[in-house]
C-alpha positions in Angstrom: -21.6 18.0 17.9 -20.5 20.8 19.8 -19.6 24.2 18.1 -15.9 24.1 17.6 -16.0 20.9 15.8 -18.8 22.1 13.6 -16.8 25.7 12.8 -13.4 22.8 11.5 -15.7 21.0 9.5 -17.6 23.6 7.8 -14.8 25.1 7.5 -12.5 22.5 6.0 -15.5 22.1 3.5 -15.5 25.2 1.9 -12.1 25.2 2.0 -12.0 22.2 -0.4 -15.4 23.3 -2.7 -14.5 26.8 -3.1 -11.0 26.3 -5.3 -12.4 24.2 -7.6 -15.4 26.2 -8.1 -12.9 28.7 -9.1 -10.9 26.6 -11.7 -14.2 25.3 -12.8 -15.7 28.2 -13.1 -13.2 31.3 -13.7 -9.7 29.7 -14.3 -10.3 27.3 -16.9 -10.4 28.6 -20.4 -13.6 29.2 -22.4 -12.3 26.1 -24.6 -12.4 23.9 -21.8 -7.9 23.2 -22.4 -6.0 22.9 -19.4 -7.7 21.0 -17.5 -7.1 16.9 -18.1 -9.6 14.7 -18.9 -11.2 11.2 -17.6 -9.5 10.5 -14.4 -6.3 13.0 -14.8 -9.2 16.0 -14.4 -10.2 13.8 -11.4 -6.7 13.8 -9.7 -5.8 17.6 -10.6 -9.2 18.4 -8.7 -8.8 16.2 -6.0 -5.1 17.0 -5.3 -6.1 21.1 -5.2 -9.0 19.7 -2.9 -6.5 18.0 -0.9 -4.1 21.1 -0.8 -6.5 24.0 0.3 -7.5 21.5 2.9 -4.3 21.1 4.6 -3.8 24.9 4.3 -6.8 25.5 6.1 -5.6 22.9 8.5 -2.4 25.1 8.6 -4.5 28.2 9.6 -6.9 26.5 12.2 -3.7 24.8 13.9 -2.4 29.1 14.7 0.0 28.8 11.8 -1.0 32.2 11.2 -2.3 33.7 8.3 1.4 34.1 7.3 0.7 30.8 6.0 -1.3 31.0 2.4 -1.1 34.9 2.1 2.6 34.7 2.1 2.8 31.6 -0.5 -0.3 33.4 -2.6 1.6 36.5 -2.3 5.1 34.7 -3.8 3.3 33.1 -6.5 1.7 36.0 -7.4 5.2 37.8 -7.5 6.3 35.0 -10.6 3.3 34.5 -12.3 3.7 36.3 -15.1 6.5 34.3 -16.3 5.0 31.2 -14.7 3.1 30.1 -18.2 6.8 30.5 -20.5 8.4 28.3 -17.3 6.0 25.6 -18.1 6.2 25.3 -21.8 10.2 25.2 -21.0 9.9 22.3 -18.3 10.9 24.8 -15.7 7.8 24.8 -14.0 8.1 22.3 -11.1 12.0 23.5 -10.1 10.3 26.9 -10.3 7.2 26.0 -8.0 9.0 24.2 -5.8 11.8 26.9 -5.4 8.9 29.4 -4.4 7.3 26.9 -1.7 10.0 26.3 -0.5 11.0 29.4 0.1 7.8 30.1 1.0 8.2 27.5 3.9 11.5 28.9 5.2 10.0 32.1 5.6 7.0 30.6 7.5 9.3 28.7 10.0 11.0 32.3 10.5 8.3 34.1 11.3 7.5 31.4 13.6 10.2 31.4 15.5 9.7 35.4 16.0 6.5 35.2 17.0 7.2 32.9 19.8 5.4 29.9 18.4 6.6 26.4 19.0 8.3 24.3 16.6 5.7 22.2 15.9 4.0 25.1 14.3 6.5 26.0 12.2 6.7 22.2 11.6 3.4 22.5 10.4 3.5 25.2 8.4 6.2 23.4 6.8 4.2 20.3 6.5 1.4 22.1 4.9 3.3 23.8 2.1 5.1 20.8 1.3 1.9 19.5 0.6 0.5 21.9 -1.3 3.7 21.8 -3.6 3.2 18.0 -4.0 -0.6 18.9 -5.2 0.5 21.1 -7.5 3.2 18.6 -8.6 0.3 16.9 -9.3 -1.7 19.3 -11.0 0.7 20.6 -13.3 1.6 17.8 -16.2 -1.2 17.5 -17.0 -2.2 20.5 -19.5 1.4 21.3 -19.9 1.2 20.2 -23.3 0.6 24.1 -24.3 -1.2 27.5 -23.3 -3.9 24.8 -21.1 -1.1 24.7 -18.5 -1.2 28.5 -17.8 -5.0 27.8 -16.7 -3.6 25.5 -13.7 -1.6 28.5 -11.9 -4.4 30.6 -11.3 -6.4 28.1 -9.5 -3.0 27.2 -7.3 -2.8 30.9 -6.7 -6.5 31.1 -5.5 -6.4 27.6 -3.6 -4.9 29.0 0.0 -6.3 32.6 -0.4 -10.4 30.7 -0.9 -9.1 28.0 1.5 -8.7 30.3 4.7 -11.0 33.2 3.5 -13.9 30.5 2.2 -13.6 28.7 5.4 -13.5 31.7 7.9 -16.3 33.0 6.3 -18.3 30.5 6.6 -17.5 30.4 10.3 -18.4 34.1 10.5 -21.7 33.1 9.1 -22.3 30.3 11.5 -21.3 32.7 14.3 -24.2 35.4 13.1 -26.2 32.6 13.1 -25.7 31.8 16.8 -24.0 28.5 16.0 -20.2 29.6 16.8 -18.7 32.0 18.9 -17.7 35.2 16.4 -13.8 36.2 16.5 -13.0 35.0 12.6 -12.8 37.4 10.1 -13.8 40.1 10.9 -11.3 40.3 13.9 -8.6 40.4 11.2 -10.3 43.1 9.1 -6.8 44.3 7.5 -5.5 40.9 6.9 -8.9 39.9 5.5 -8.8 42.8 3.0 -4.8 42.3 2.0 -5.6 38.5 1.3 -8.9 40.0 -0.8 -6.5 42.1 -2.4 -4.7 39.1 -3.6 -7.5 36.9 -4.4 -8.8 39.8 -7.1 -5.1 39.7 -8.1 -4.9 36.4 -8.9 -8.6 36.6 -10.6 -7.5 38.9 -13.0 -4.3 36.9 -13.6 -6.9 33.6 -14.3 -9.2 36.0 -16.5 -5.4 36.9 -18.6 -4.7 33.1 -18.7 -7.8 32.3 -20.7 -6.2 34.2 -23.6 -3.0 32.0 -23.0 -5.3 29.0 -24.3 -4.0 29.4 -27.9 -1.5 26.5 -28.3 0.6 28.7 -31.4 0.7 31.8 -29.1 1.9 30.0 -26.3 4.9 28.0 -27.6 6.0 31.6 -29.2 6.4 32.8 -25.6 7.7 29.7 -24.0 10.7 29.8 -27.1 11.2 33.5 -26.3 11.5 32.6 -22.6 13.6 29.7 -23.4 15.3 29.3 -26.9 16.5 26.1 -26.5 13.8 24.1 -25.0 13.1 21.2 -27.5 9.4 21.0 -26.3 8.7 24.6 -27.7 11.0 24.4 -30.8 9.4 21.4 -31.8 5.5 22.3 -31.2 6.6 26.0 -33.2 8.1 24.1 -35.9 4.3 22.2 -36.2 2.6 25.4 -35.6 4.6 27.1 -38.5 4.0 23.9 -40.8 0.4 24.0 -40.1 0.6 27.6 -41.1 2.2 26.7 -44.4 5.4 28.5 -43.1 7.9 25.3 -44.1 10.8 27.7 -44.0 10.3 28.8 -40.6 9.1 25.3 -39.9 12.9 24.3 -41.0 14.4 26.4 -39.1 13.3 25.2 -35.9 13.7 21.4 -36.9 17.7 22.0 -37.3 17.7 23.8 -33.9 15.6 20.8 -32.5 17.5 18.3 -33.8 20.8 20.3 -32.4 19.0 19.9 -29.1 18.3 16.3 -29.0 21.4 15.7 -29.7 22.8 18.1 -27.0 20.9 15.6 -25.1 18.5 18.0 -24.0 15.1 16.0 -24.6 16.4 14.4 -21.1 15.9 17.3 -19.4 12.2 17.3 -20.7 10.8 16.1 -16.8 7.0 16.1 -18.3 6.0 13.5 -20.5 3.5 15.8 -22.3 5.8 17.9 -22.6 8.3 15.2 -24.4 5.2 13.9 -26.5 3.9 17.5 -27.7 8.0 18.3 -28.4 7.8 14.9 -30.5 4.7 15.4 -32.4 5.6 18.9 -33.0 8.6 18.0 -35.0 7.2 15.2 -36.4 4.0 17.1 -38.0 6.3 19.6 -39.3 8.5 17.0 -41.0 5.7 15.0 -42.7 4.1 18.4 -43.7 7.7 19.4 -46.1 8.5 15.6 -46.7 4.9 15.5 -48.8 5.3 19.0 -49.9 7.4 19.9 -53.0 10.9 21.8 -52.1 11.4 22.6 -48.5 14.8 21.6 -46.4 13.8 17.5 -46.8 17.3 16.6 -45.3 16.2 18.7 -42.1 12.6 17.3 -42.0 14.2 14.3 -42.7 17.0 14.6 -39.2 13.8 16.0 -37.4 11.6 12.9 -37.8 14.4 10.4 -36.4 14.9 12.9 -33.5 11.7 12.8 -32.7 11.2 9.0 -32.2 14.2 9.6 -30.0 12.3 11.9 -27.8 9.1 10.4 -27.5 9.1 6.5 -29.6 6.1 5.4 -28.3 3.9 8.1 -30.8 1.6 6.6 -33.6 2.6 10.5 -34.9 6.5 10.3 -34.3 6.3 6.9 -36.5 4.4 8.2 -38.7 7.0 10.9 -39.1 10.1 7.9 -39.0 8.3 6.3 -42.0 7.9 9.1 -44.0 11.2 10.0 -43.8 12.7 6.6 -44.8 10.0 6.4 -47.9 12.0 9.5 -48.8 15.2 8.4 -48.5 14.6 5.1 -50.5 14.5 2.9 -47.5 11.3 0.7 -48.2 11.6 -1.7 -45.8 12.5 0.5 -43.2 9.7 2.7 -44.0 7.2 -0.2 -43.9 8.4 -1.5 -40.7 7.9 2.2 -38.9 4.7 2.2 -40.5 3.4 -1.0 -39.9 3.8 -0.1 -36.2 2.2 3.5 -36.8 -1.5 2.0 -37.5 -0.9 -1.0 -35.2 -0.2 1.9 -31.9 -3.3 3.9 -33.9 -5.5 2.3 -35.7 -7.4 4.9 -36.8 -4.5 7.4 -37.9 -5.4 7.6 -41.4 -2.3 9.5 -42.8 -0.5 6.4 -41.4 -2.9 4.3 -43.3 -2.1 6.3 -46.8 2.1 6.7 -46.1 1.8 2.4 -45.6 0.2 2.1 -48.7 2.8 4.3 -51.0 5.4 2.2 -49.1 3.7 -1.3 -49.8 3.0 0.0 -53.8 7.0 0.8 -53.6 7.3 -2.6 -52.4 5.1 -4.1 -55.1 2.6 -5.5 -52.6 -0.3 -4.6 -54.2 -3.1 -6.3 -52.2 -1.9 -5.0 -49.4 -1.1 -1.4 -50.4 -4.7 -1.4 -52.0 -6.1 -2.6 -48.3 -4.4 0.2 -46.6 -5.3 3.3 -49.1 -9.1 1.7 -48.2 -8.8 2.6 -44.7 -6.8 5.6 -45.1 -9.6 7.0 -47.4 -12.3 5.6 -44.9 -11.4 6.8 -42.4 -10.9 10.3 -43.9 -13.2 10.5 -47.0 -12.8 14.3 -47.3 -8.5 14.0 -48.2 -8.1 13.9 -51.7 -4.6 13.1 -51.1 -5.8 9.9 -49.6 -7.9 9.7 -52.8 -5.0 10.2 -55.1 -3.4 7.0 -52.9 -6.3 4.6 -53.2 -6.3 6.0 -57.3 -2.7 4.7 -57.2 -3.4 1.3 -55.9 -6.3 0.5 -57.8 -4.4 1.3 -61.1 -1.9 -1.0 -59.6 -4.2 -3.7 -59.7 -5.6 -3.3 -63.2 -8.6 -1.3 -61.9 -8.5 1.6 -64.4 -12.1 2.1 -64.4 -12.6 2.5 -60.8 -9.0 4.4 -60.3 -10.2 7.5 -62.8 -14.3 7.5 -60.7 -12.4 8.0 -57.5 -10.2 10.7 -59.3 -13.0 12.2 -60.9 -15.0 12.2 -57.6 -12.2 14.3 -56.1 -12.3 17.0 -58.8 -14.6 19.0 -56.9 -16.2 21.7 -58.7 -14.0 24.0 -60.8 -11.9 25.8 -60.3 -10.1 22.0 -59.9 -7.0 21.8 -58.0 -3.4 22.1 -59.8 -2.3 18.9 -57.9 -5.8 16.8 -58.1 -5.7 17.8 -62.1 -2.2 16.5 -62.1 -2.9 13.4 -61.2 -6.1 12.9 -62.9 -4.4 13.5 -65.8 -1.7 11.2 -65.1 -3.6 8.5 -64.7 -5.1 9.0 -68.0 -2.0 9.1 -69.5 -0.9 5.8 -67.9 -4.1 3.8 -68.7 -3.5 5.2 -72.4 0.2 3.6 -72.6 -1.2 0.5 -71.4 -4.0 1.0 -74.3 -0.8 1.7 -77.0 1.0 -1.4 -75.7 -2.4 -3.4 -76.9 -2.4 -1.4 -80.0 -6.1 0.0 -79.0 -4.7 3.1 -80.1 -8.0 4.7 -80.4 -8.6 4.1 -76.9 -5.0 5.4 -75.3 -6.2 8.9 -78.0 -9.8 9.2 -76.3 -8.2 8.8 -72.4 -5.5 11.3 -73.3 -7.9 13.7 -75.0 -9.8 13.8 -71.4 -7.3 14.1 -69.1 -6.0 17.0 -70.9 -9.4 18.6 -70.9 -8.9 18.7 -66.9 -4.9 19.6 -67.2 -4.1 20.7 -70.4 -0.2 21.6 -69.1 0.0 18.0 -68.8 3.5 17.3 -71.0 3.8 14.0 -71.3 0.0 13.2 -72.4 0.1 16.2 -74.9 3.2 14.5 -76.8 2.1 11.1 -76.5 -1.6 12.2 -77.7 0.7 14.0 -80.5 2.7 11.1 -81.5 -0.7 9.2 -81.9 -2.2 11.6 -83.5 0.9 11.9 -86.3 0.7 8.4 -86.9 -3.3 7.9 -87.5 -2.5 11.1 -90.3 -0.1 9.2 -92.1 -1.9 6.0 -92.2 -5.3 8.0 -93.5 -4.7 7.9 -97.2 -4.0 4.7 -97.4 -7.5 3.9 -95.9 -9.1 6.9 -97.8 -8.3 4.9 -100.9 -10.1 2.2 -100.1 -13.4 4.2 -99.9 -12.8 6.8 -103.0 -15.1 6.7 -105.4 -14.7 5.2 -108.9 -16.7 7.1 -111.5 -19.4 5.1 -112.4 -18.4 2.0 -109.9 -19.7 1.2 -106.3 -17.9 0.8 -103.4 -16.7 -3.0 -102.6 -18.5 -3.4 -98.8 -15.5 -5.5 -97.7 -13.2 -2.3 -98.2 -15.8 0.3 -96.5 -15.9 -2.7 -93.3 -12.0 -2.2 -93.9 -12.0 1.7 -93.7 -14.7 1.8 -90.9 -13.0 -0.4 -88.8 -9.5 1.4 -89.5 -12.0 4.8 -87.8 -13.0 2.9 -84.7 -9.4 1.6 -83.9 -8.0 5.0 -83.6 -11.0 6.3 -81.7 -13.3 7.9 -84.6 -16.1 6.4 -83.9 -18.5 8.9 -84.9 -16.9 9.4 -88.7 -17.0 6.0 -88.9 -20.6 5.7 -88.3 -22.1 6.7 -91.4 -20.0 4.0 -92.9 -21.4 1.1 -90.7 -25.0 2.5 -91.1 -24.3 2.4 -94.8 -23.6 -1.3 -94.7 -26.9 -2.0 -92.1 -29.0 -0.6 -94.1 -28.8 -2.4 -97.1 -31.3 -5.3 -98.0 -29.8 -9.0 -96.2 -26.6 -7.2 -94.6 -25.0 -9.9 -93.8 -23.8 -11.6 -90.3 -20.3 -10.2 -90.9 -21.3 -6.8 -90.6 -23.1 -6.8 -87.9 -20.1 -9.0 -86.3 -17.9 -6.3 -87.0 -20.3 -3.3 -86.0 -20.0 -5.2 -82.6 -16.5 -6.0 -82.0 -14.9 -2.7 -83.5 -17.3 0.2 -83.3 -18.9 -1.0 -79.7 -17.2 -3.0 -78.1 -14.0 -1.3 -78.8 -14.9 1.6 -76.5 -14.1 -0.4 -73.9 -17.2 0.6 -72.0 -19.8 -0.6 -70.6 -22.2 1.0 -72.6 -20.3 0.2 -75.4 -20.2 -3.7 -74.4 -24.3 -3.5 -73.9 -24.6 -2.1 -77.5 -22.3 -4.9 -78.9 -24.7 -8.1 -77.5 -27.3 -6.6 -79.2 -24.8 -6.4 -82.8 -23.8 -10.0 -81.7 -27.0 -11.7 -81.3 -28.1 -10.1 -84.8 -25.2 -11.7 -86.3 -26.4 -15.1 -84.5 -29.7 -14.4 -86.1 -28.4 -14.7 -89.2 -26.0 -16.9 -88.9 -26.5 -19.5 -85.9 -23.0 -20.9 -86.4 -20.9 -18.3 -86.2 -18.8 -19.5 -83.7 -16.6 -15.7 -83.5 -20.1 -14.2 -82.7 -21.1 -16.4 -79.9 -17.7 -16.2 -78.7 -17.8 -12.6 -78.1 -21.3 -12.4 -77.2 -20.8 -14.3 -73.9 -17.6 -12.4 -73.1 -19.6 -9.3 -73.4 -22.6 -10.6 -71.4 -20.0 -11.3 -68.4 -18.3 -7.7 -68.9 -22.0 -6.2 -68.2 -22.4 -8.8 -65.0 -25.0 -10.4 -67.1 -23.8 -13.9 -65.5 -26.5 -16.7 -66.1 -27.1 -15.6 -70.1 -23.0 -15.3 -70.0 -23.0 -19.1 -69.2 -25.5 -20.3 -71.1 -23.8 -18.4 -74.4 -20.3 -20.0 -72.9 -21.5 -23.7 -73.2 -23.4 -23.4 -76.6 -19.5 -21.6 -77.7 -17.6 -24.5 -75.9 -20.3 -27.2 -77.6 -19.7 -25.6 -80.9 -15.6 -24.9 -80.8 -14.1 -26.6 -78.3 -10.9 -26.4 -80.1 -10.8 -22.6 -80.0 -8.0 -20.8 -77.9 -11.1 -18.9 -75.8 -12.8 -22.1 -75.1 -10.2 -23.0 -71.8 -11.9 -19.7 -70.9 -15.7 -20.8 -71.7 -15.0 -23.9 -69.6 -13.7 -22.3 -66.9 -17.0 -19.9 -66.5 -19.1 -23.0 -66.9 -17.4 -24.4 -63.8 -19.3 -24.7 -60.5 -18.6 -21.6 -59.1 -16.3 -20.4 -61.9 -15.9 -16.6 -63.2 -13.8 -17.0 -66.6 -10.1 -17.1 -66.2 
C-alpha cells in the first residue's frame, strides 16, 4: 500500500472515530439525555460518522480548509440560540439555512481562488451531506434540553474531522511513513480551527446544564411563545410542580394554537408527542385535583389527541376528560384503547376502572383497579380505586384492609382519611338497612377515629346513637330489680341481647356470664350467647367464638335444629369447609323444611359453596 493511500485512510479514520468520541465523551450530558437509544443512538452516530467523513473527503479533494472552518465557524455564530430553535421546531429550517449558506460561500471562494467547478461542486456536495446527517441526528433528543447535546458534537464534527485526520498524517509523516506538508504547513489555520474546536467545547460543556427538561421548555417558550411543543411540555412541567394555575394558563394558549392549526407546523414527531403528553399530563393532573380551570384541562386533553392520537398518555388524558364531563361511554372507549396501546400504564388501569364502576360493570372495574394497583403498589390513589371496587362487589372486609394498609403512619393523609372514613360510613348504612345497628355504630365510631371531620358519619353515628337512648329504659325495666324478687332469665336474655344489637357488647357481658354461670344453663342461652353477642360482630373472630357457643347448645340439646343451623353457617364463614358440610347434612337431615335448608343442600352439592 503505498504512502498516499495509507495517509486517506488513516486519515478518513480518525476522521470518523474522533467526533463521536467527542459526543460520547464531552457533548453528551452527565444523565446520558440527548442522545437516542437502541438503534436511533446507532443512526445519530453513524450519520455524524458519515458526515465528518465526507468533510474530510472535502478537504483531501483541495476544497480548502474553507470547507469545515467556515461551516464550524457559522454554527458557532447561532449556537446560542440553537437549543430555544429546537424546542420551537425551528431547528432544521435553521441548520439548513446556515449550510447552505455555508455552501454558497464555499462555491465563492472557489471561484476566487481559481479552483474548478468541480471543487466548488464538491464542497457543495460535502455540506449538503453533512446537513442531511445532522437532519438525521437532530429528532431524535428533540423532545427537550437532550437536543441541545446534539449541536455541539455537529459543531466539533468538521473541526476533529480535518484536524483528527491531518494529524494523524503529521504523525505518520514523523514516523517516516508519509511525506510531512499537513499541519503544520498551515500553522495559523491549524490554530484558528483550534480556536473553534475549544469554542465549541465549551459550548458542549454549557449544553450539559441544558439537560434539565423544565429549564429548557422555559427558554424554548421565551424564544418562541406560541410553539405548542413548548406550551404544552411547560404546562406538564408546571403541573408536576403543583402550579395548576400556571399549568392553565398555558393549556388555553395551547389549545388556541392547535386550533390556529399550528400543531402542523410541528416537523418532529417528538416534538408533536412531547407537545401532546405535556398537555395531557397537565390536564389529568387538575382533572383529579379539586378546583383548577377543569373546562381548560378539559379543551387541553381533546387537543392533545389532535396533535399526537396515537399516545397511551394523550388517551389517557381524552378519557379523563369525558369521565369528567359525564360521558361514560365515551370515557371507557378512550380508555379501553389507553391500556390496550400500554399495557402497563397504570393510571390508565385506575381512570378505566372509575369509568367501568360509573358504568356499573363491576367485575370488570374490580379487574382493572387490580392491575392499576399492581402495577403501582406505592399509589394510594390506586388504592382508594381498588377500595372502591371491592366495596362494589360486597367486599367490605377486604375494601377497609386495603384502606387501612394505605394509612401509612400518622400523621395520615387528609384525602386517604377521607376515604377511609367514607367507606366506613357506607358499610354502616348497609349495616342500618339490615337493622345491625350495632354494627353500622361500631364502623362509624372507627372511621371517625381516623377522620373525625367526617360530617356525614358524625350525624349518622348521632342519629343511632339518639335512638339506642330512647329505647334504653324500656330495656332497663326489664332488668330492674324487684325488692325481694329475682330477675326472670328470659328478660335479662331480652336486655342482653337488646346490648349486643346496638354494639354493647362489653355491658352486655356481665349479663350473659350471669346466665352461664348458673347450674344446667340451658341450650337457649348458650344459643343466644352465640348468635347475638358473637356472631353478631360480624367477625371472624367473632364467628370462631360462636361455634364454640353453638356446639355447647348441641351438647345439651342434640335437636336443636336453630343451633346446628347456625353452627355450620359459621363453620363455612371461618373456611372451616369439610366440618361446615358435615353440620349442613345433619341440619338438612333434621329440617329439611326449613327456609336455610335450600342453602344446606346446596353446600352439600359436589362442588357446591352455599348459595
Amino acid at each position: 500500500m503505498d504512502t498516499r493511500t495509507v495517509r486517506t485512510v488513516v486519515g478518513a479514520a480518525v476522521s470518523v472515530l474522533l467526533p463521536a468520541a467527542l459526543w460520547r465523551g464531552l457533548a453528551l450530558p452527565a444523565d446520558g439525555e440527548g442522545l437516542p437509544e437502541g438503534s436511533g443512538g446507532v443512526a445519530a452516530l453513524a450519520s455524524l460518522a458519515a458526515a465528518s467523513l465526507l468533510l474530510f473527503a472535502a478537504y483531501r479533494l483541495r476544497t480548502g480548509f474553507a470547507a469545515p472552518g467556515l461551516y464550524a465557524a457559522l454554527l458557532l455564530a447561532v449556537f446560542p440560540a440553537s437549543a430555544d430553535a429546537v424546542a420551537s421546531a425551528r431547528a432544521l429550517p435553521l441548520l439548513g439555512g446556515v449550510l447552505g449558506a455555508a455552501a454558497l460561500l464555499l462555491g465563492a471562494a472557489a471561484a476566487v481562488r481559481g479552483k474548478e467547478g468541480s471543487s466548488a461542486r464538491r464542497a457543495f456536495l460535502s455540506i449538503a451531506a453533512a446537513s442531511a446527517a445532522a437532519a438525521l441526528i437532530l429528532p431524535g433528543g428533540a423532545s427537550h434540553g437532550g437536543a441541545s447535546a446534539l449541536l455541539p458534537p455537529v459543531l466539533l464534527a468538521p473541526l476533529a474531522a480535518v484536524l483528527g485526520g491531518e494529524a494523524a498524517i503529521e504523525v505518520l509523516a514523523r514516523m517516516g511513513r508519509a511525506p510531512s506538508g499537513g499541519l503544520l504547513r498551515r500553522g495559523p489555520v491549524a490554530l484558528l480551527a483550534l480556536a473553534l474546536a475549544g469554542i465549541g467545547a465549551f459550548s458542549a460543556w454549557r449544553a450539559r446544564s441544558w439537560a434539565d427538561p423544565s429549564a429548557f421548555w422555559r427558554r424554548a417558550l421565551a424564544e418562541d411563545p406560541g410553539s405548542v411543543a413548548a406550551l404544552g411540555a411547560a404546562a406538564g412541567a408546571r403541573a408536576a410542580a403543583g402550579d395548576h394555575s400556571g399549568a392553565a394558563v398555558h393549556l388555553r394558549r395551547f389549545v388556541e394554537g392547535i386550533e390556529q392549526g399550528a400543531g402542523a407546523a410541528l416537523r418532529g414527531e417528538e416534538a408533536r408527542r412531547t407537545g401532546a403528553e405535556g398537555a395531557a399530563a397537565a390536564a389529568i393532573a387538575i382533572l383529579r385535583g379539586e378546583g383548577g380551570d377543569r373546562e381548560a384541562a378539559s379543551a387541553a386533553a381533546s387537543a392533545a389527541r389532535r396533535l399526537y392520537p396515537p399516545s397511551s398518555a394523550v388517551l389517557l388524558a381524552a378519557g379523563e376528560a369525558r369521565l369528567a364531563e359525564g360521558d361514560v361511554a365515551a370515557a371507557g372507549e378512550a380508555l379501553e384503547e389507553s391500556v390496550r396501546r400500554d399495557p402497563g400504564n397504570a393510571g390508565a388501569w385506575e381512570a378505566l376502572s372509575r369509568a367501568r364502576l360509573r358504568a356499573v360493570r363491576v367485575p370488570e372495574a374490580l379487574e382493572a383497579a387490580s392491575r392499576a394497583t399492581g402495577l403501582a403498589p406505592g399509589r394510594r390513589e390506586y388504592s382508594r380505586t381498588l377500595a372502591e371496587a371491592l366495596l362494589a362487589s360486597e367486599r367490605g372486609a377486604d375494601a377497609l384492609r386495603v384502606l387501612k394498609e394505605g394509612l401509612g403512619s400518622p400523621p395520615v393523609e387528609p384525602v386517604q382519611a377521607r376515604a377511609y372514613a367514607a367507606a366506613h360510613w357506607r358499610l354502616a348504612r348497609r349495616e342500618v338497612s339490615s337493622d345491625h345497628r350495632g354494627r353500622a355504630r361500631r364502623l362509624l365510631r372507627a372511621g371517625l377515629q381516623v377522620d373525625p371531620s367526617h360530617g356525614a358519619s358524625r350525624d349518622l353515628l348521632a342519629w343511632l346513637d339518639a335512638d339506642f337512648a330512647a329505647e334504653r329504659p324500656r330495656f332497663e325495666a326489664l332488668v330492674r330489680a324487684v325488692p325481694g324478687g329475682d330477675l326472670d332469665p328470659n328478660d335479662v336474655v331480652v336486655y342482653a341481647a337488646w346490648l349486643c344489637r346496638w354494639g354493647e357488647f362489653e355491658e352486655a357481658w356481665p349479663w350473659w356470664k350471669a346466665l352461664l354461670d348458673q347450674p344446667g344453663s340451658a341450650a337457649a342461652v348458650h344459643y343466644q350467647v352465640g348468635k347475638e353477642h358473637w356472631e353478631g360482630r360480624g367477625t371472624l373472630e367473632g364467628y370462631e367464638s360462636a361455634v364454640v357457643c353453638y356446639r355447647d347448645a348441641l351438647a345439651r340439646d342434640p335437636g336443636y335444629a336453630e343451633a346446628r343451623n347456625r353452627l355450620w353457617q359459621c363453620l363455612l364463614a371461618v373456611g372451616r369447609t369439610a366440618e361446615a358440610r358435615e353440620e349442613a347434612a345433619k341440619f338438612f337431615e333434621a329440617a329439611p323444611c326449613h327456609p336455610d335448608a335450600y342453602d344446606a343442600e346446596a353446600l352439600l352439592e359436589p362442588g357446591g359453596a352455599g348459595r
